[in-house]
N, CA and C atoms of all chains as a GROMACS GRO file, in nm:
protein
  525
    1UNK      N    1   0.085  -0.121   0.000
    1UNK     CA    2   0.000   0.000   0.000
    1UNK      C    3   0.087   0.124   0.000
    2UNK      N    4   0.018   0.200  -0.052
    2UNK     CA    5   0.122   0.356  -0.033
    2UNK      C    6   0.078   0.425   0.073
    3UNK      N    7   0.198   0.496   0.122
    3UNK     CA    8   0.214   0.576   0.241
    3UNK      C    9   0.168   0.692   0.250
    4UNK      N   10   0.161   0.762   0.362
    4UNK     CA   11   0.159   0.879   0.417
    4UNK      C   12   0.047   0.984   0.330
    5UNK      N   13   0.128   1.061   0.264
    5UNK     CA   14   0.089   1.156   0.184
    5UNK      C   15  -0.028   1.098   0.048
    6UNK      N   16   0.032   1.040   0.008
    6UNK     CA   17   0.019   0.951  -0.127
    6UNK      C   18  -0.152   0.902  -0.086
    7UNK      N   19  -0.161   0.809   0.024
    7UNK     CA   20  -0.276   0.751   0.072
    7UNK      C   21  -0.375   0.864   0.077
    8UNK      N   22  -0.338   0.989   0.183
    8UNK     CA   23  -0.448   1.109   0.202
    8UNK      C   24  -0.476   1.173   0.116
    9UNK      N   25  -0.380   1.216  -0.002
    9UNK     CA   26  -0.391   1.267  -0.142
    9UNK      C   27  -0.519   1.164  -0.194
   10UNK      N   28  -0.514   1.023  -0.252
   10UNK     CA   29  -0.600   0.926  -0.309
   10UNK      C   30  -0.704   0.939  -0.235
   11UNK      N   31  -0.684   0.924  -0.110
   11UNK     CA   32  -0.854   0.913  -0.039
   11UNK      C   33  -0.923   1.013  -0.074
   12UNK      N   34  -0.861   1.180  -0.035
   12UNK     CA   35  -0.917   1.266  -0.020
   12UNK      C   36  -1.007   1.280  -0.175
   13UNK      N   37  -0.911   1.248  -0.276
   13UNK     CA   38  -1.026   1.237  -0.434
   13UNK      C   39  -1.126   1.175  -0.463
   14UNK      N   40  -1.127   1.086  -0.350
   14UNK     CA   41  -1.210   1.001  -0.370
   14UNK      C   42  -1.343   1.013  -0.281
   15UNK      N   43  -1.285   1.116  -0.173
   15UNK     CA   44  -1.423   1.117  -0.105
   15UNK      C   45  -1.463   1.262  -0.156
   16UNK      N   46  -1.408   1.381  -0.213
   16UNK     CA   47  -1.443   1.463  -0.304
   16UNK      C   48  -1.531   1.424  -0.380
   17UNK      N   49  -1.466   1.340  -0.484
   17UNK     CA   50  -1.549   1.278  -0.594
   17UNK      C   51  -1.704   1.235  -0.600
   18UNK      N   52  -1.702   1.155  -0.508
   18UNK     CA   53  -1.827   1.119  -0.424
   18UNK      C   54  -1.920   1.222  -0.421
   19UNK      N   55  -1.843   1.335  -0.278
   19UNK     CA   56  -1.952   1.438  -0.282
   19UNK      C   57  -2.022   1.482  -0.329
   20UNK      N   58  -1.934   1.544  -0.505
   20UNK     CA   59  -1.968   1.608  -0.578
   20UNK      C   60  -2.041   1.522  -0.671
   21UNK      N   61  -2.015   1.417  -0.665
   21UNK     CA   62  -2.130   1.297  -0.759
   21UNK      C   63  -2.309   1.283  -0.702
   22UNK      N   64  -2.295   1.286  -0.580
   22UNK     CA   65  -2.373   1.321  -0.495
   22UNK      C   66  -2.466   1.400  -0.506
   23UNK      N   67  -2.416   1.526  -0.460
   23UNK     CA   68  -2.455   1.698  -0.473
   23UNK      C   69  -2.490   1.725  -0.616
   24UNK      N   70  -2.462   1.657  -0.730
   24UNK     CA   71  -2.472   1.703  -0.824
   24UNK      C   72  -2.617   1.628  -0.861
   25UNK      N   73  -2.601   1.540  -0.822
   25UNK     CA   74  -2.735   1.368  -0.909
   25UNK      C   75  -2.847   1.421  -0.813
   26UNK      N   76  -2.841   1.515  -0.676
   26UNK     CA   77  -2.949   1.543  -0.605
   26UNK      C   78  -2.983   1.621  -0.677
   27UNK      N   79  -2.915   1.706  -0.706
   27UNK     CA   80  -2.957   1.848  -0.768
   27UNK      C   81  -3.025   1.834  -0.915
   28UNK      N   82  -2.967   1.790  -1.026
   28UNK     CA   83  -3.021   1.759  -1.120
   28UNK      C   84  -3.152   1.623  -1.112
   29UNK      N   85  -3.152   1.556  -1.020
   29UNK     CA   86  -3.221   1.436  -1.050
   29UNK      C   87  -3.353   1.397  -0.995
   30UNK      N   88  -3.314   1.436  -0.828
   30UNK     CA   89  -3.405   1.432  -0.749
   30UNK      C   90  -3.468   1.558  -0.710
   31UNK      N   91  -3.395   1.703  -0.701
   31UNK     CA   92  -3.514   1.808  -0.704
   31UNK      C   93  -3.578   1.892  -0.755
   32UNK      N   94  -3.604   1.811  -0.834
   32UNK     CA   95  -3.739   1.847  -0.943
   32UNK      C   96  -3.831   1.765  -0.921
   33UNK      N   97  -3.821   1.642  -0.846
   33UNK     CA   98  -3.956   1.576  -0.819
   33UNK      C   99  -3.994   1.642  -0.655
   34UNK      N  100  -3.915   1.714  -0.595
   34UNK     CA  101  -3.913   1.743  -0.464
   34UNK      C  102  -3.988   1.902  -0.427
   35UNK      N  103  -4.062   1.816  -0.327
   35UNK     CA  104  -4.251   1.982  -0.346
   35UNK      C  105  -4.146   2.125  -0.332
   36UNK      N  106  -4.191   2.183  -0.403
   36UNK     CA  107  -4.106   2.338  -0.380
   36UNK      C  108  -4.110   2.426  -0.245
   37UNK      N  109  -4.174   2.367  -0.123
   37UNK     CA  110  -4.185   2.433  -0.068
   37UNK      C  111  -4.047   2.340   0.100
   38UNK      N  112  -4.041   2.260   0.013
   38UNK     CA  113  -3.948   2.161   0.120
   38UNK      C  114  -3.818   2.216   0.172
   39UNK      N  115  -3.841   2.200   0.277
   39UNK     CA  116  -3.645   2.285   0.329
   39UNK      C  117  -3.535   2.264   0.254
   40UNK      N  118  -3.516   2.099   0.181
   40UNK     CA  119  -3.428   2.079   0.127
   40UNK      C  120  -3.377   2.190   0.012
   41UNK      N  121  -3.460   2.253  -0.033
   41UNK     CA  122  -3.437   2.319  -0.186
   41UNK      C  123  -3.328   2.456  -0.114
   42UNK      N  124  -3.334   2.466   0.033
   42UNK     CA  125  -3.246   2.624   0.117
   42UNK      C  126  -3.146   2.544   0.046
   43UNK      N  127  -3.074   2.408   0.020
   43UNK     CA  128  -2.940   2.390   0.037
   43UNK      C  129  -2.886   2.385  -0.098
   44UNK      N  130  -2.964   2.432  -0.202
   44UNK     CA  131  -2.935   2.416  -0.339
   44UNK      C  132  -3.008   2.544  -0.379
   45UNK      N  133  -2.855   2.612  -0.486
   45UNK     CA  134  -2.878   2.689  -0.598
   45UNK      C  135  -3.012   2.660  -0.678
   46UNK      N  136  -3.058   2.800  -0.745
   46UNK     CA  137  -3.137   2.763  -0.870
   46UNK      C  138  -3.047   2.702  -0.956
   47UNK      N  139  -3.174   2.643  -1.044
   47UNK     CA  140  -3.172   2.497  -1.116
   47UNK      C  141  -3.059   2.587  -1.264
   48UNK      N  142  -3.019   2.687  -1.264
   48UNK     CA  143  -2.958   2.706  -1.391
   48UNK      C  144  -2.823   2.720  -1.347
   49UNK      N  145  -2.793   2.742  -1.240
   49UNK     CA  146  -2.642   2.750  -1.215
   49UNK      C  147  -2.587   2.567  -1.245
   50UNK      N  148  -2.703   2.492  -1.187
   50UNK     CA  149  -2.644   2.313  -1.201
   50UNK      C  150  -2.566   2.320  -1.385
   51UNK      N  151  -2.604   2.397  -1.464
   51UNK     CA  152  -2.536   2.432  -1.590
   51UNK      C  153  -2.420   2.470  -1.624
   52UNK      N  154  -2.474   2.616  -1.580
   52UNK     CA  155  -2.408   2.756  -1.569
   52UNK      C  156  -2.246   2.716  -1.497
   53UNK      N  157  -2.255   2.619  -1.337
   53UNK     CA  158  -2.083   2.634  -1.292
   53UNK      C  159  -2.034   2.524  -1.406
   54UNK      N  160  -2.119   2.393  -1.400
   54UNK     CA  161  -1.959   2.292  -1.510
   54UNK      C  162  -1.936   2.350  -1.592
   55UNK      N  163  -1.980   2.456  -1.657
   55UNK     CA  164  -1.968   2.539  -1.805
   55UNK      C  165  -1.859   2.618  -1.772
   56UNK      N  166  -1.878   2.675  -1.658
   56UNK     CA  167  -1.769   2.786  -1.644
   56UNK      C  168  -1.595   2.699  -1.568
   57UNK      N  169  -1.634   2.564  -1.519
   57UNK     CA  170  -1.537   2.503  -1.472
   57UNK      C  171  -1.465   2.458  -1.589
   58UNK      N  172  -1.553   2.375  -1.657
   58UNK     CA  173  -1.490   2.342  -1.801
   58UNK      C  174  -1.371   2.440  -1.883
   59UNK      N  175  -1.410   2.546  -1.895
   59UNK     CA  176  -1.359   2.687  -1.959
   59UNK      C  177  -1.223   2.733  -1.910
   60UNK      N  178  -1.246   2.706  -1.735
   60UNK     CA  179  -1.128   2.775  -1.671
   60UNK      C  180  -1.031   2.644  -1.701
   61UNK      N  181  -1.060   2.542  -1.673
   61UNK     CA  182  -0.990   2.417  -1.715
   61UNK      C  183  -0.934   2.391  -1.852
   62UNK      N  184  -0.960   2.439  -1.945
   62UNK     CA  185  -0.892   2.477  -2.057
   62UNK      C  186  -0.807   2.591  -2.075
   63UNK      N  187  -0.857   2.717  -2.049
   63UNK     CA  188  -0.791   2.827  -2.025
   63UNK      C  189  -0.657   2.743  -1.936
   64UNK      N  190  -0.659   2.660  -1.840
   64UNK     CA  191  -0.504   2.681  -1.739
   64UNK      C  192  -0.417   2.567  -1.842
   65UNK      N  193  -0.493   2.471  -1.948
   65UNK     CA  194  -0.420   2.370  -1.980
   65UNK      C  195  -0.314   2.473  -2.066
   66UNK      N  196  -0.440   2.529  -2.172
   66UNK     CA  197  -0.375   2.662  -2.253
   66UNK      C  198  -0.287   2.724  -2.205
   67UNK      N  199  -0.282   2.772  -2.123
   67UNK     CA  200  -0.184   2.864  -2.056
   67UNK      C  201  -0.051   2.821  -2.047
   68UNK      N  202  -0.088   2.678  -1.960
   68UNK     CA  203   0.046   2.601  -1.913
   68UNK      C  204   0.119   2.561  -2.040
   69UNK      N  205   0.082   2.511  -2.178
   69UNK     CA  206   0.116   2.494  -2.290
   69UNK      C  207   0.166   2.618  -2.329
   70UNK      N  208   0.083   2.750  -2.311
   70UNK     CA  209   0.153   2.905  -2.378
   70UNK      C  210   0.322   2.897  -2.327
   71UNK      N  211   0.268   2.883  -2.211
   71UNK     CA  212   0.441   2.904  -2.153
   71UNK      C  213   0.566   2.821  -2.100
   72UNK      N  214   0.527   2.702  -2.147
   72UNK     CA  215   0.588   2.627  -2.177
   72UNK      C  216   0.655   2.610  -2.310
   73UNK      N  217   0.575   2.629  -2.449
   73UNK     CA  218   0.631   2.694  -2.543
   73UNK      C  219   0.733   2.819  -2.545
   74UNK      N  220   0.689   2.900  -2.477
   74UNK     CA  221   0.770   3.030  -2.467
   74UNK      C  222   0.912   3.017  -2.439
   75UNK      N  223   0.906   2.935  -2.305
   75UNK     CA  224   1.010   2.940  -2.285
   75UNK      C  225   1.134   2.874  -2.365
   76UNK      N  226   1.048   2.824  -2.421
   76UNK     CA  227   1.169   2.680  -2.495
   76UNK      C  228   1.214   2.766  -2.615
   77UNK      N  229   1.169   2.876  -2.666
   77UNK     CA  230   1.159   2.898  -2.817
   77UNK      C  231   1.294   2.946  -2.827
   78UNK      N  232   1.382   2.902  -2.946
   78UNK     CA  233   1.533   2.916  -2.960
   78UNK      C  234   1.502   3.129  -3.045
   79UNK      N  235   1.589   3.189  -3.025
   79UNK     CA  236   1.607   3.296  -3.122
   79UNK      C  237   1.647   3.282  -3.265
   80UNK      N  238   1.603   3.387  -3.336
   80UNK     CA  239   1.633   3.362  -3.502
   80UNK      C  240   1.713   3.334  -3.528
   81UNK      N  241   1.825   3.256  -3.580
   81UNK     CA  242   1.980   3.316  -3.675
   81UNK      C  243   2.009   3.396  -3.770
   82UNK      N  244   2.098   3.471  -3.768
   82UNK     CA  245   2.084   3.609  -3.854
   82UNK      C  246   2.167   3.465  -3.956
   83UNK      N  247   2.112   3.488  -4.120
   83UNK     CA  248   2.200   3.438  -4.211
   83UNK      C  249   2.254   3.520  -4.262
   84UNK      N  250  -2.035  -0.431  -4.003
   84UNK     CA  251  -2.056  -0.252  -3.927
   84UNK      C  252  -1.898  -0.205  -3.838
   85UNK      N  253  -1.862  -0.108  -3.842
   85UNK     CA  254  -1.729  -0.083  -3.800
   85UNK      C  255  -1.758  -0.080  -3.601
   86UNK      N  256  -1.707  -0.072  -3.587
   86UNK     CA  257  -1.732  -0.037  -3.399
   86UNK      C  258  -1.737   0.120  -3.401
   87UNK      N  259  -1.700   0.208  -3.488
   87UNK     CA  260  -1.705   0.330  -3.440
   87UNK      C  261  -1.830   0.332  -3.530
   88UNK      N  262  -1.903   0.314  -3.633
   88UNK     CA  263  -2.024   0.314  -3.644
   88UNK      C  264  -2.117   0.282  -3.547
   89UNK      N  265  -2.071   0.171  -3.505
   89UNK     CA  266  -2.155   0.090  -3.365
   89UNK      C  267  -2.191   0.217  -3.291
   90UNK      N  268  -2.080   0.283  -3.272
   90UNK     CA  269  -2.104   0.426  -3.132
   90UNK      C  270  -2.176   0.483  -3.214
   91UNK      N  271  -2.112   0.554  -3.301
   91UNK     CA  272  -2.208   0.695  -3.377
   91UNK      C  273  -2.371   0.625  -3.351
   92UNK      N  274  -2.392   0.531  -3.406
   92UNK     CA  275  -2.572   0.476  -3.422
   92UNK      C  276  -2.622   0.495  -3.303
   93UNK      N  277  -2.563   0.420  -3.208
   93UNK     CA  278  -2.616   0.448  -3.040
   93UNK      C  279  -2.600   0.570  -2.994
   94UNK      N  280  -2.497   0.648  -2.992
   94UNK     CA  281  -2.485   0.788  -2.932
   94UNK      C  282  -2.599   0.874  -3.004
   95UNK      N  283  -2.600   0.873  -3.189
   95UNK     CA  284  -2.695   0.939  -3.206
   95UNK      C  285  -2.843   0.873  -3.161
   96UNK      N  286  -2.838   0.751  -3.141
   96UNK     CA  287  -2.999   0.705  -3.088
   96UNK      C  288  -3.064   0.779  -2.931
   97UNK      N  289  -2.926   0.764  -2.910
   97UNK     CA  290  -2.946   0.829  -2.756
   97UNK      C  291  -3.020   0.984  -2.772
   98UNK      N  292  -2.870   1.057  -2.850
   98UNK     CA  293  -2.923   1.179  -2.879
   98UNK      C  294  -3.037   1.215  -2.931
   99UNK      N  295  -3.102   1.114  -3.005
   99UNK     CA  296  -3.276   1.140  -3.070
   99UNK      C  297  -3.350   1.178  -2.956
  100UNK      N  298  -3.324   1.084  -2.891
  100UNK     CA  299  -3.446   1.036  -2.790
  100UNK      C  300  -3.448   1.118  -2.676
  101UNK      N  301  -3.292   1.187  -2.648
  101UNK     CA  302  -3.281   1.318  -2.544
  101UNK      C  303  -3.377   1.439  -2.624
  102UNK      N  304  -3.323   1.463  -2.755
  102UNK     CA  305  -3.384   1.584  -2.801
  102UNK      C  306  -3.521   1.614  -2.825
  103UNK      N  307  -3.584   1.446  -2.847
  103UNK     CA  308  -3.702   1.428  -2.851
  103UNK      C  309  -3.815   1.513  -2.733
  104UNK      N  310  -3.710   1.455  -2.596
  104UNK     CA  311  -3.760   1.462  -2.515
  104UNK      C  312  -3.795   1.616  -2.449
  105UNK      N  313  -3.632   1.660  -2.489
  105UNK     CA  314  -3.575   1.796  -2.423
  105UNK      C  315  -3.685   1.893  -2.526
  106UNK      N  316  -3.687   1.917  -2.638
  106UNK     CA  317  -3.761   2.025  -2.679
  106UNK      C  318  -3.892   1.993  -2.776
  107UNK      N  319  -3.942   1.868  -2.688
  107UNK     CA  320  -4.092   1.828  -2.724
  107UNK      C  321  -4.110   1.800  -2.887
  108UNK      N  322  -4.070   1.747  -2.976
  108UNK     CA  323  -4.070   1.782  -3.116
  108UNK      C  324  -4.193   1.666  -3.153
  109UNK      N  325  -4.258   1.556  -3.094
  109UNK     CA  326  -4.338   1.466  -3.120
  109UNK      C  327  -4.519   1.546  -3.022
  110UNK      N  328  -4.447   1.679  -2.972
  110UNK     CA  329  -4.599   1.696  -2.870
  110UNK      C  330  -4.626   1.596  -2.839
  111UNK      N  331  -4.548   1.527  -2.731
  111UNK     CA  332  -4.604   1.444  -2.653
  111UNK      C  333  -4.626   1.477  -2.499
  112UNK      N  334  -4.614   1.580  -2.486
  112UNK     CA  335  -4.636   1.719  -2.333
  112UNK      C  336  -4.608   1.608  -2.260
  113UNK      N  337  -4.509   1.580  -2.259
  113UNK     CA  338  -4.475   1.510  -2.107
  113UNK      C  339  -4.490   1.626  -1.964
  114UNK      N  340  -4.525   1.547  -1.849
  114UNK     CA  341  -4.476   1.606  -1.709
  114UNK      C  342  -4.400   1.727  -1.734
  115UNK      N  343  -4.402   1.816  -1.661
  115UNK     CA  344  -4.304   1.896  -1.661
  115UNK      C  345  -4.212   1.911  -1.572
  116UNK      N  346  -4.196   1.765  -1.489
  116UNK     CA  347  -4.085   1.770  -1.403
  116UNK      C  348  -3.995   1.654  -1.465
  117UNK      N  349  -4.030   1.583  -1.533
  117UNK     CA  350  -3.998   1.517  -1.645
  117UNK      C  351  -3.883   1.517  -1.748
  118UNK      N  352  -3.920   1.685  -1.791
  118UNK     CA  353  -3.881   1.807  -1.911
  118UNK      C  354  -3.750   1.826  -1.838
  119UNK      N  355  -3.790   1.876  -1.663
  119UNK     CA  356  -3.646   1.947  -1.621
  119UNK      C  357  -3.553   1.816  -1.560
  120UNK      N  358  -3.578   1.736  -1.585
  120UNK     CA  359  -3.465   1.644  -1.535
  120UNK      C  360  -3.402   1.598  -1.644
  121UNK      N  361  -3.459   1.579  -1.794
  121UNK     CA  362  -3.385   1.513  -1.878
  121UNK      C  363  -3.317   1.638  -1.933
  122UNK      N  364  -3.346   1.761  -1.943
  122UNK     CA  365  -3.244   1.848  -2.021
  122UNK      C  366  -3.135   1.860  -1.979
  123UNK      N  367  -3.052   1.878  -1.902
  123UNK     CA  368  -2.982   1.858  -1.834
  123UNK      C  369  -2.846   1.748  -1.879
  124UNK      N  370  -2.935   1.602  -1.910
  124UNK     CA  371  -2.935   1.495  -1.911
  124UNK      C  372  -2.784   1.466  -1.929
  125UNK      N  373  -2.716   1.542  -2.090
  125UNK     CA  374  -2.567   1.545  -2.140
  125UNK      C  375  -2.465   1.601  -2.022
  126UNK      N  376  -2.506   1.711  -1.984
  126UNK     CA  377  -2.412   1.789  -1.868
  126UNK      C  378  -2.421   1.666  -1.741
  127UNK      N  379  -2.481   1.633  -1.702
  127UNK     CA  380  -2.467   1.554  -1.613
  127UNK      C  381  -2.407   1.456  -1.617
  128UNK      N  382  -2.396   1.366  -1.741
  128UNK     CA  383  -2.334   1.244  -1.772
  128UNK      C  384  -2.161   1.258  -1.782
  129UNK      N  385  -2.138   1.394  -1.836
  129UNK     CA  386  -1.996   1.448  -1.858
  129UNK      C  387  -1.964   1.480  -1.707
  130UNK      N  388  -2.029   1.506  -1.645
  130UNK     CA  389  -2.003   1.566  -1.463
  130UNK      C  390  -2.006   1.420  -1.435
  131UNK      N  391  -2.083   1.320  -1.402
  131UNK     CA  392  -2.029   1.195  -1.365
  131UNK      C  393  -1.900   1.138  -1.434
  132UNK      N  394  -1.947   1.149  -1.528
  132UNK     CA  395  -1.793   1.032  -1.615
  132UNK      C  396  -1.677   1.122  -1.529
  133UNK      N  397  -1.709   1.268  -1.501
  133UNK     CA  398  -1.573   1.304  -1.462
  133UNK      C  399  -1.518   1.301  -1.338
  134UNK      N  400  -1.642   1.257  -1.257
  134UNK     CA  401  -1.633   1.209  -1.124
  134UNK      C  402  -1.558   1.127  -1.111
  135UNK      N  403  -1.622   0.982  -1.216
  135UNK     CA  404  -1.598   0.853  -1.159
  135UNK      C  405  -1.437   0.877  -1.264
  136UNK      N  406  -1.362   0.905  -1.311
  136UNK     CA  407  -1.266   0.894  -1.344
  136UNK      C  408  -1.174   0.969  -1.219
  137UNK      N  409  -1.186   1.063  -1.188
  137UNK     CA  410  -1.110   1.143  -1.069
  137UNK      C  411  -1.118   1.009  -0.932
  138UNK      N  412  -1.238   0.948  -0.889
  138UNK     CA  413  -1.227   0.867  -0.771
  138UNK      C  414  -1.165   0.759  -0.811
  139UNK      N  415  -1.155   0.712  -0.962
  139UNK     CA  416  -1.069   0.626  -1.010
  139UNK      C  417  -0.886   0.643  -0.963
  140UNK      N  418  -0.846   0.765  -1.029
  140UNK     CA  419  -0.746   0.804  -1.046
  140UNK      C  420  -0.670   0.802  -0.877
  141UNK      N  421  -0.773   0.858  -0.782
  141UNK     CA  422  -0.760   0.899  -0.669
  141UNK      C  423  -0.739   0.732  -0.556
  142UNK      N  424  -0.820   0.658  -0.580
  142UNK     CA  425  -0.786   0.527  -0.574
  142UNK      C  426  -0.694   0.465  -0.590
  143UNK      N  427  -0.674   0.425  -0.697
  143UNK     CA  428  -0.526   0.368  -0.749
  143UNK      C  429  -0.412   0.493  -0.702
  144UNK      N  430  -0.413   0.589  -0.681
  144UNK     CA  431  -0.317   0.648  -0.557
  144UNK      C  432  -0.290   0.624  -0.482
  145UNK      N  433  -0.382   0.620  -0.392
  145UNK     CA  434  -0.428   0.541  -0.213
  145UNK      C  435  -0.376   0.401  -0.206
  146UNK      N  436  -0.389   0.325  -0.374
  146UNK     CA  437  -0.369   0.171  -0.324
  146UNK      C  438  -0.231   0.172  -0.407
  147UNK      N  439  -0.172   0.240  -0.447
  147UNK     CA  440  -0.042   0.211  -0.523
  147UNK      C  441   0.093   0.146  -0.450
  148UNK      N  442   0.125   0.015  -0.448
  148UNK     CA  443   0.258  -0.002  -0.380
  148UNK      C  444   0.381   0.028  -0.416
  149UNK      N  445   0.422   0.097  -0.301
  149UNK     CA  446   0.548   0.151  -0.307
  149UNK      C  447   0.642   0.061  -0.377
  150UNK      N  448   0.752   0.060  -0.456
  150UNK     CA  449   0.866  -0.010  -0.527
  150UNK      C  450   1.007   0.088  -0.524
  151UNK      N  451   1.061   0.086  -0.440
  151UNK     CA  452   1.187   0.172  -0.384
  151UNK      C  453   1.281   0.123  -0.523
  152UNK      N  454   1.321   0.051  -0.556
  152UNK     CA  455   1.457   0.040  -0.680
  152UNK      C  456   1.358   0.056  -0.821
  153UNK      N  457   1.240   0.067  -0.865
  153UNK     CA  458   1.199   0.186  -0.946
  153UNK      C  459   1.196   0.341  -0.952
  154UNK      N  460   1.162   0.347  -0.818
  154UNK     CA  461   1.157   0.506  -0.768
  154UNK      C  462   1.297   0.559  -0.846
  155UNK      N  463   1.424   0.478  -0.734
  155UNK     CA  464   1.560   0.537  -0.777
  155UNK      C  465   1.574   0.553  -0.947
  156UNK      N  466   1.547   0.395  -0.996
  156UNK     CA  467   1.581   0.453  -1.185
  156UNK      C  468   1.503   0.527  -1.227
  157UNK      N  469   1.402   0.602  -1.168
  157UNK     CA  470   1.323   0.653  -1.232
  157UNK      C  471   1.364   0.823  -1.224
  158UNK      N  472   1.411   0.855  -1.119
  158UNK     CA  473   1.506   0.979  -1.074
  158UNK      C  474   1.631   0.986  -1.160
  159UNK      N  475   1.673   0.866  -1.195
  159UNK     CA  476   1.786   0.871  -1.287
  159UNK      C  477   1.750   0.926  -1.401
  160UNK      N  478   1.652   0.804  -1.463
  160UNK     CA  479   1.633   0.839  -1.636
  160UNK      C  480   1.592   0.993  -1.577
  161UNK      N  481   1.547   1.055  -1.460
  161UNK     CA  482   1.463   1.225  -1.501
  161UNK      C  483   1.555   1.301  -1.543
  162UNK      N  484   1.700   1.283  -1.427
  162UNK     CA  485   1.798   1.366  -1.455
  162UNK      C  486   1.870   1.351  -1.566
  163UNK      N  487   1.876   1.214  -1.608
  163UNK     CA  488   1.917   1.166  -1.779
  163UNK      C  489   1.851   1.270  -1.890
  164UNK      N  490   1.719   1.241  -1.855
  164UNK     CA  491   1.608   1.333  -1.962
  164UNK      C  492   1.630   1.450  -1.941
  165UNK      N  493   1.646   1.560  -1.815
  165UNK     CA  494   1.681   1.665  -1.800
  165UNK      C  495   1.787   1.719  -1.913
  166UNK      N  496   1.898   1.664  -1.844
  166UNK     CA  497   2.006   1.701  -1.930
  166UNK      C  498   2.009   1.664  -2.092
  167UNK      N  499   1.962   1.597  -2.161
  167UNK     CA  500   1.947   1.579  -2.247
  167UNK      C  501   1.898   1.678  -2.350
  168UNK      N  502   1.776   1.703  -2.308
  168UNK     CA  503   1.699   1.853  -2.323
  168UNK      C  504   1.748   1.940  -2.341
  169UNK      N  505   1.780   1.975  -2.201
  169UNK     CA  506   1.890   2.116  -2.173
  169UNK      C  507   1.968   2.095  -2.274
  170UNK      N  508   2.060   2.010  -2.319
  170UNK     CA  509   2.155   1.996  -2.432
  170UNK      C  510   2.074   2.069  -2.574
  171UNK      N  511   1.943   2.002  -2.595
  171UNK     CA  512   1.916   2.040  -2.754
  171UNK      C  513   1.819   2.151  -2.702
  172UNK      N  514   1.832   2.221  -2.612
  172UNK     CA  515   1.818   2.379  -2.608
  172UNK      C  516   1.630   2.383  -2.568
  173UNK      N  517   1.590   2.275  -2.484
  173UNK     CA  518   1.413   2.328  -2.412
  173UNK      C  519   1.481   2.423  -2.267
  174UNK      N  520   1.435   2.523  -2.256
  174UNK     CA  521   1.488   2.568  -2.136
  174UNK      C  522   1.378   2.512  -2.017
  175UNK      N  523   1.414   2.438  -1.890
  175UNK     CA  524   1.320   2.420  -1.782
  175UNK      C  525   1.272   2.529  -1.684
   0.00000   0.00000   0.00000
């Protein structure tokens, strides 16, 4: 088994993962059959943000791949040779 | 039939039957709690798949056994690969 760090790093994704598998399948799945007037709905956004954030997570998640690729290129790039 | 035909036929079958659903095109007035759970339907499936790949990834972390005389060659070939690089001019 792996140690220390390694173990709490893996777990911790995994019980993230969960959550958000969770939080998400309530939100899209189950409250919409759930009476509108039920307490549960205090703990959840309106129904357009369940869209609206993976859209904007998606985006920033490209934007940083982009980025990290911009300057990673940059740095490598040799100067012209004068012929 | 090729296997990537296989997908295209099913993915687009799928997709009929979402769009069908999502912007009523047969007037079949379904429920309207119905309406708001299947539109959705694509975003959600991409938010799971990306779940269950992250608790995947995150797993096989947690359970990975340690191998100490890989670790070491593996620090080698980096600094091997380092310098190598550095030689044909990637700056790190």
């Amino acid at each position: 088994m792996a140690t220390g760090v390694d173990q709490a790093v893996g777990m911790s994704l995994v019980v993230f993962s969960l959550l958000l598998f969770t939080y998400y399948s309530v939100w899209v799945i189950i409250l919409p059959f759930v009476d509108s007037h039920h307490v549960l709905h205090k703990y959840f956004l309106p129904r357009e943000y369940s869209v609206i954030l993976p859209g904007i997570a998606a985006v920033i998640l490209l934007l940083c791949i982009g980025a990290f690729t911009a300057v990673i290129m940059w740095k490598s790039r040799k100067p012209k040779k004068a012929d | 039939m090729t296997k990537l035909l296989e997908w295209l036929f099913g993915v687009s079958l799928v997709g009929a039957v979402w769009a069908l659903v999502t912007f009523d095109l047969l007037d079949l007035s379904l429920p309207q709690t119905y309406r708001e759970v299947a539109w959705p339907m694509p975003l959600y499936l991409l938010v799971s798949f990306g779940c269950y790949s992250l608790a995947t990834v995150g797993y096989r972390v947690a359970t990975f056994n340690d191998c100490d005389e890989a670790a070491k060659e593996l620090q080698e070939q980096i600094k091997e690969a380092k310098e190598d690089l550095r030689k044909k001019g990637l700056k790190m």
